[in-house]
N, C-alpha and C positions, 0 to 999 in steps of 0.2 A: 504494500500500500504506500501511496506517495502522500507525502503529508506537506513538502516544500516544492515548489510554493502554492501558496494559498490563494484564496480566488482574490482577494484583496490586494495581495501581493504583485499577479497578473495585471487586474483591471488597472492599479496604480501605472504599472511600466507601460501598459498601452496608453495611459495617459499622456505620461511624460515623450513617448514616441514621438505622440499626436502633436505637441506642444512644441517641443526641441526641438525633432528632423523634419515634421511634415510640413508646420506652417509656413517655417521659414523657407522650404521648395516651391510651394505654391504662390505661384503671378495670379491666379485670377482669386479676386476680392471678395466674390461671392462663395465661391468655393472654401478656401482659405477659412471665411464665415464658419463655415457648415463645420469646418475640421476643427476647428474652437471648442465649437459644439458639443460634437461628438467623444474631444477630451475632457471637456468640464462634465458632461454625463459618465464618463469611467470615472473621473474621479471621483462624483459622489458615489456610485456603486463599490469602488474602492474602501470609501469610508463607511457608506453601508454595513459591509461587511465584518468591517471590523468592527464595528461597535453595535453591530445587532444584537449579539447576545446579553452585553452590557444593559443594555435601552430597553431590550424584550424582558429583559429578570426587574428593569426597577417599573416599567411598566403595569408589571403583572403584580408584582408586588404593592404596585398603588392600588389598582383595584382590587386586591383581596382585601387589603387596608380598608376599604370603602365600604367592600361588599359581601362580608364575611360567611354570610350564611349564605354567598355561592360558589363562595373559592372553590370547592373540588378537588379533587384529587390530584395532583401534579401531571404535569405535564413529559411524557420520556422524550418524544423524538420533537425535532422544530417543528413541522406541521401541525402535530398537535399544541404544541404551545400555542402558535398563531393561531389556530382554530380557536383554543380557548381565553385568547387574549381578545379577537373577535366578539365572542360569545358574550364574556363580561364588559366589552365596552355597548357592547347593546342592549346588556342590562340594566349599566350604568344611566345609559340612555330614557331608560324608563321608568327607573326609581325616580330620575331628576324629575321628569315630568308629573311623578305620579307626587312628588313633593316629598318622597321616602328615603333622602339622602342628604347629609350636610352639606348645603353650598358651596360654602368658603372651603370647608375638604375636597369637595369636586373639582372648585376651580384651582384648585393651588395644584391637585394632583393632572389636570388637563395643559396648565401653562408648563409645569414642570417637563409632562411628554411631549406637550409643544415644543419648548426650547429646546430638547435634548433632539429632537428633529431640525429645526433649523441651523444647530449648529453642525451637522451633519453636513445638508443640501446647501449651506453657506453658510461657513464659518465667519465671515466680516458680520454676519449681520448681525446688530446690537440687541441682545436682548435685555440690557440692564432695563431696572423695573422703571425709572423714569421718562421711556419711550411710550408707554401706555398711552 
């Protein structure tokens, strides 16, 4: 079994390919565009990956926090994680509505998985709490 490199590892170098040898070949402007592109998308895949299971464990871990009497059984393999991280944000979804859930616990636990997202798909972008 090959364990290096990783997919994160990969998507990264195709990044930097895309960035370092290809742009700088490419004359045409639109084109060149597109190659931009298609490395700033490996690069969040890159990061993606690498901080998926990070983001998927404090994720889940908020919503059990929330939603104790539907945490379940743990999750083994990542499909079912994401299945059951699914599951409890559509829960989540309907306790808020039904008024069966701490607010201020909801939103702290939703900007939290926000922000651990944006800092993912862009890193520059500001999440300090004074941008609100």
């Amino acid at each position: 079994m090959q364990d290096r490199p990783d997919k994160a590892a990969l998507a990264a170098a195709i990044a930097r390919f895309l960035n370092e040898e290809l742009v700088p070949a490419v004359s045409d402007r639109a084109l060149g565009f597109r190659v931009r592109i298609a490395a700033n998308l490996a690069r969040i895949i890159a990061a993606e990956c690498a901080a998926s299971d990070a983001h998927d464990a404090a994720e889940l871990a908020g919503l059990v926090a929330l939603l104790p009497e539907h945490a379940g059984a743990s999750a083994a393999s990542d499909a079912e994680r994401n299945a059951r991280i699914a599951a409890l944000n559509a829960t989540l979804a309907r306790e808020i509505r039904a008024g069966n859930v701490d607010l201020a616990a909801a939103t702290a636990h939703v900007k939290a998985t926000l922000i651990a997202k944006l800092a993912v798909v862009n890193p520059r972008f500001s999440t300090a709490p004074e941008i609100e």
